[in-house]
C-alpha positions as CSV (number, residue, x, y, z in Angstrom):
1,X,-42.7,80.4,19.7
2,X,-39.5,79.7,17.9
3,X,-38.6,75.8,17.2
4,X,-35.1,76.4,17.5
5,X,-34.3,78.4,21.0
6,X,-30.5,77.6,20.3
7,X,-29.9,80.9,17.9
8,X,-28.9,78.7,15.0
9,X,-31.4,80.5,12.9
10,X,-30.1,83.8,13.3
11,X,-26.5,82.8,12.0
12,X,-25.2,83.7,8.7
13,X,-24.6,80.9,6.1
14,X,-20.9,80.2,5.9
15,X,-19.3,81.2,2.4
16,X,-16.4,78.8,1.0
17,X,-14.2,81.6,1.6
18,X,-15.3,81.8,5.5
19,X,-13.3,77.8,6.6
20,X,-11.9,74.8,5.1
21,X,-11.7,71.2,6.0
22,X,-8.3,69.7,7.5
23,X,-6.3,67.1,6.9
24,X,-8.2,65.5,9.7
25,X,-11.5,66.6,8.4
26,X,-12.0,69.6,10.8
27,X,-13.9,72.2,10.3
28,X,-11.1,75.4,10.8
29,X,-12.2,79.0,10.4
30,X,-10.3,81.5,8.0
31,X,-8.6,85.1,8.7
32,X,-11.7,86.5,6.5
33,X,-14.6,84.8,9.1
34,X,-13.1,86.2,12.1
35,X,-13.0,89.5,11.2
36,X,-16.4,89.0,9.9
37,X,-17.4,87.7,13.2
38,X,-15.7,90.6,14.8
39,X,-14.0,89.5,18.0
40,X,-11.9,87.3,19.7
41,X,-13.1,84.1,21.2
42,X,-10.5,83.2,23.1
43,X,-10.1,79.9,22.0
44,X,-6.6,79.9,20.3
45,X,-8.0,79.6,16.8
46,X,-5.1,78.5,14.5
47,X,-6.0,82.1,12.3
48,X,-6.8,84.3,14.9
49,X,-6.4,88.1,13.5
50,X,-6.5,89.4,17.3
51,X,-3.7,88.1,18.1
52,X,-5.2,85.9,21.6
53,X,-1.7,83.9,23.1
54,X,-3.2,80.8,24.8
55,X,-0.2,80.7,27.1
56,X,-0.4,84.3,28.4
57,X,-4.5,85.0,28.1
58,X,-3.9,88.1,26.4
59,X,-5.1,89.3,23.1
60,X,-1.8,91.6,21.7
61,X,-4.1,93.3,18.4
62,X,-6.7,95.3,18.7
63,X,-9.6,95.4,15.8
64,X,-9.3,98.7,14.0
């Protein structure tokens, strides 16, 4: 059996070109990652290429 049950292991590494660090030191995922990723989260992520509105709930793109 596995030591780590949490899936961690399974991730891909992150490249450079995958997040960057804010002013405030957090951790903020590019464009690039969440296509990579390949859907939407939901979360209102500041580079979301699906096009999720917090506000309405709604995700206005759809991934082609």
């Amino acid at each position: 059996m596995p030591d780590d049950m949490s899936g961690f292991s399974k991730r891909s590494k992150l490249e450079s070109e995958d997040f960057y660090y804010s002013e405030e030191g957090f951790l903020v995922f590019t464009e690039k990652y969440h296509l990579k990723r390949g859907y939407c989260c939901k979360s209102g992520c500041k580079h979301c290429p699906f096009g999720f509105n917090k506000n309405t709930g709604n995700v206005s793109k759809e991934r082609t």
